[in-house]
C-alpha positions in Angstrom: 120.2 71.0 68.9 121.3 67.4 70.2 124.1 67.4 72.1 127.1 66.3 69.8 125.8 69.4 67.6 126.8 71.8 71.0 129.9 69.9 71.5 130.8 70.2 67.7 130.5 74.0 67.8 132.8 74.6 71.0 135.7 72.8 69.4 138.4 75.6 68.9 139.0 76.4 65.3 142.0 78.9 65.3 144.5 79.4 67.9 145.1 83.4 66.8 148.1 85.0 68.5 147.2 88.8 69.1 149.1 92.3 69.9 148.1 93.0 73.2 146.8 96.7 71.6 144.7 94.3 68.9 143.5 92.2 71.4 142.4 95.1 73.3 140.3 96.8 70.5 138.5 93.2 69.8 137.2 92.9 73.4 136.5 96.5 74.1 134.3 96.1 70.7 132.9 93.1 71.5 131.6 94.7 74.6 130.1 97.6 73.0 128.0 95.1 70.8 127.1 93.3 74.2 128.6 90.0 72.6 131.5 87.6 73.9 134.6 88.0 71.7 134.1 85.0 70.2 130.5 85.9 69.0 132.0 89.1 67.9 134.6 87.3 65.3 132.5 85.1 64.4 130.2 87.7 63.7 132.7 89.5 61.8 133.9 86.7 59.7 130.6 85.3 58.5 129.8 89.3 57.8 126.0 89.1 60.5 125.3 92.2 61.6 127.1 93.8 64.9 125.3 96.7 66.4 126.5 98.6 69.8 123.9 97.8 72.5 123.9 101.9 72.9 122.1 102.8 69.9 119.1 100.2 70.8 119.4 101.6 74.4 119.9 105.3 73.3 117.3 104.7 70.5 114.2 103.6 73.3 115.3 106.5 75.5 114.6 108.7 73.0 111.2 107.2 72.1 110.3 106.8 76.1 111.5 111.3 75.9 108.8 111.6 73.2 106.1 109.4 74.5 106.3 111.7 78.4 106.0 114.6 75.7 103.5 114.1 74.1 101.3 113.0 77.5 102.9 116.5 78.9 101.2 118.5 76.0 98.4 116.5 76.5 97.6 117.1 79.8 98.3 121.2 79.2 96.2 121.2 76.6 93.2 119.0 78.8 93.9 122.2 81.5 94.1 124.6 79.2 97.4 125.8 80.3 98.7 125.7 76.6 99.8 128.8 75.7 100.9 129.5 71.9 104.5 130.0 73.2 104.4 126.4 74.8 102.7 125.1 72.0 106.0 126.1 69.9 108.2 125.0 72.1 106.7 121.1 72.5 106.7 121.5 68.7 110.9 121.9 68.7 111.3 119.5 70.7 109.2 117.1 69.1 111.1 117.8 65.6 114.5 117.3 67.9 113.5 113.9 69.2 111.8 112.8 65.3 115.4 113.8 63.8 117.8 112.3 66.6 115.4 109.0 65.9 116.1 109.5 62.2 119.9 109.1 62.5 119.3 105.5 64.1 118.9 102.4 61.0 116.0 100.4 62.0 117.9 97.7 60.1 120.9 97.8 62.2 119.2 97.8 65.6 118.4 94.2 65.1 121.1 92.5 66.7 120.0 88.6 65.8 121.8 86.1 63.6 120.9 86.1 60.0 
């Protein structure tokens, strides 16, 4: 992008007059999403894709939970400190983490411009 193509996108396009409670909820959702309020609206207007930086966050925590499980069980197993009790409970949790993961949309976690 050359340089008049930058300048050409900073120019201001509407001078919008908010209630201070509006203007509040813009900026606090703007910084869920991890994006300037400007991005946000723009965003909004041209109807991309705005996801809260929390789910892809909350959404790799959860994988990172199953991945130290499964090396857990693993290692048990190698020691043969499995028991059938254990085995049932790695198996819950396991089906806990898969369903929490389910409730994310892969599509929605990717936060780039269409």
């Amino acid at each position: 992008m050359s340089k008049s193509e930058k300048r050409q996108r900073g120019v201001l396009f509407l001078g919008i007059r908010w209630y201070p409670e509006e203007k509040e909820q813009v900026v606090e959702s703007a910084r869920s999403a991890g994006l300037s309020a400007g991005e946000y609206l723009r965003r909004c207007a041209l109807g991309r894709r705005i996801v809260a930086k929390g789910d892809s966050r909350q959404m790799k925590e959860i994988m990172k939970l199953g991945g130290l499980q499964k090396h857990l069980y693993l290692e048990m197993q190698k020691q043969g400190m499995m028991t059938t009790e254990l085995s049932k409970q790695f198996a819950e949790t396991l089906t806990a983490l898969q369903i929490a993961l389910m409730k994310f949309d892969a599509k929605s976690l990717n936060n780039t411009e269409d």
